[in-house]
C-alpha positions in Angstrom: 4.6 -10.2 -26.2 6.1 -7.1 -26.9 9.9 -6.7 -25.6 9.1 -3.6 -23.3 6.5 -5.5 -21.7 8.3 -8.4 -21.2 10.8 -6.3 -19.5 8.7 -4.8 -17.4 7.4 -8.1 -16.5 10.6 -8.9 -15.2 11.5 -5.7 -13.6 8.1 -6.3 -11.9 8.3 -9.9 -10.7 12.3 -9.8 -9.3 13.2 -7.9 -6.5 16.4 -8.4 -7.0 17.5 -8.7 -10.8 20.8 -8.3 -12.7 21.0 -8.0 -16.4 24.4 -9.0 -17.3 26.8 -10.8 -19.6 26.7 -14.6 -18.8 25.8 -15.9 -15.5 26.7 -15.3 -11.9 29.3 -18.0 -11.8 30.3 -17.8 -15.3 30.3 -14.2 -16.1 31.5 -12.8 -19.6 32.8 -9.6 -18.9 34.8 -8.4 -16.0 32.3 -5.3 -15.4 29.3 -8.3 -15.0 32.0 -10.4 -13.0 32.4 -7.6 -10.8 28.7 -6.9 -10.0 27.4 -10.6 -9.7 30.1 -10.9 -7.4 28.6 -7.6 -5.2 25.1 -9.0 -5.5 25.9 -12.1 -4.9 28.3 -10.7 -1.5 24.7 -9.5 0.0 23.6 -13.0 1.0 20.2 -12.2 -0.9 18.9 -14.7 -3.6 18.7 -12.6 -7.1 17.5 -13.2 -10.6 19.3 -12.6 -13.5 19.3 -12.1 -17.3 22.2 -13.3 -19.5 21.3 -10.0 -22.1 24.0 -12.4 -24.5 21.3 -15.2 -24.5 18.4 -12.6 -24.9 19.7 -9.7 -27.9 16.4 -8.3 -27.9 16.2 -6.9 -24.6 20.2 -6.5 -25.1 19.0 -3.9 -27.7 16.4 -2.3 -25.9 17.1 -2.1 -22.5 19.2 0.9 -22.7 16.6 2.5 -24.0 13.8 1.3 -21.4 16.3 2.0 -18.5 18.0 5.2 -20.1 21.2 3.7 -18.9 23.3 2.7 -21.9 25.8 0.0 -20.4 25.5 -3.6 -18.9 25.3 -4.9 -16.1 22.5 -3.2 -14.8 21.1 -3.8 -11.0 17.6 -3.3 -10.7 16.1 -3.3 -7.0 12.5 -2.9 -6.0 11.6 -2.3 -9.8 14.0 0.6 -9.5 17.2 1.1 -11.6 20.3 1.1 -9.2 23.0 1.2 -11.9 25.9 -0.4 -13.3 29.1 -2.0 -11.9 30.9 1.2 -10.6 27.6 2.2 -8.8 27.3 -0.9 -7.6 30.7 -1.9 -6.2 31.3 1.4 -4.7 27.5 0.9 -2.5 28.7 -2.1 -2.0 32.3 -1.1 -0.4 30.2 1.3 1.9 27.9 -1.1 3.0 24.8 0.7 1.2 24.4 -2.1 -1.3 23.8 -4.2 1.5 21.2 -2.6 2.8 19.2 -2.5 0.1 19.1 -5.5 -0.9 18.2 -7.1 2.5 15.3 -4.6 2.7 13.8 -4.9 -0.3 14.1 -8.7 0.2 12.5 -8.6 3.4 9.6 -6.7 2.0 9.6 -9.2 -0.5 8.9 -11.7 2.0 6.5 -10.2 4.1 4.5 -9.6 1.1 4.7 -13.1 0.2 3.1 -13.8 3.6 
């Protein structure tokens, strides 16, 4: 499958997805450390994508997303942005919000 699709594909099938470097709860930068720990402060389940483990999409993501750094935060198949973005919606409580939303909707689709 071609790597655009394939991110797509996961764009598509996560509500809530983080491409970062590492994991959640062993992050490899301080800018992923940061954000997991936002997403993670929203009491939502997420998916995410170690972009060390995957160097293709690493490579062309940016280009996909036309946002050059990592992590990015994807909700709702939309691009939210990286680590500053993120913390600062989530030290105003916008972050949040979104995220329970577009979980909820998740779920009531699901039903």
């Amino acid at each position: 499958m071609d790597i655009i699709e394939t991110i797509k594909e996961q764009i598509a099938n996560n509500t809530i997805l983080l491409y970062m470097k590492g994991s959640p709860n062993a992050p490899q930068c301080g800018f992923s450390a940061r954000a997991s720990q936002a997403v993670m402060g929203c009491g939502e389940k997420f998916a995410y994508v170690d972009i060390l483990q995957n160097p293709e999409i690493r490579a062309n993501l940016p280009k996909y997303a036309n946002w050059p750094t990592f992590p990015q935060l994807w909700v709702g198949g939309e691009l939210v942005g990286g680590s500053d973005i993120v913390l600062e919606m989530f030290e105003k409580g916008e972050l949040q919000t979104l995220i329970k939303d577009a979980a909820a909707k998740a779920k009531a689709a699901e039903a």
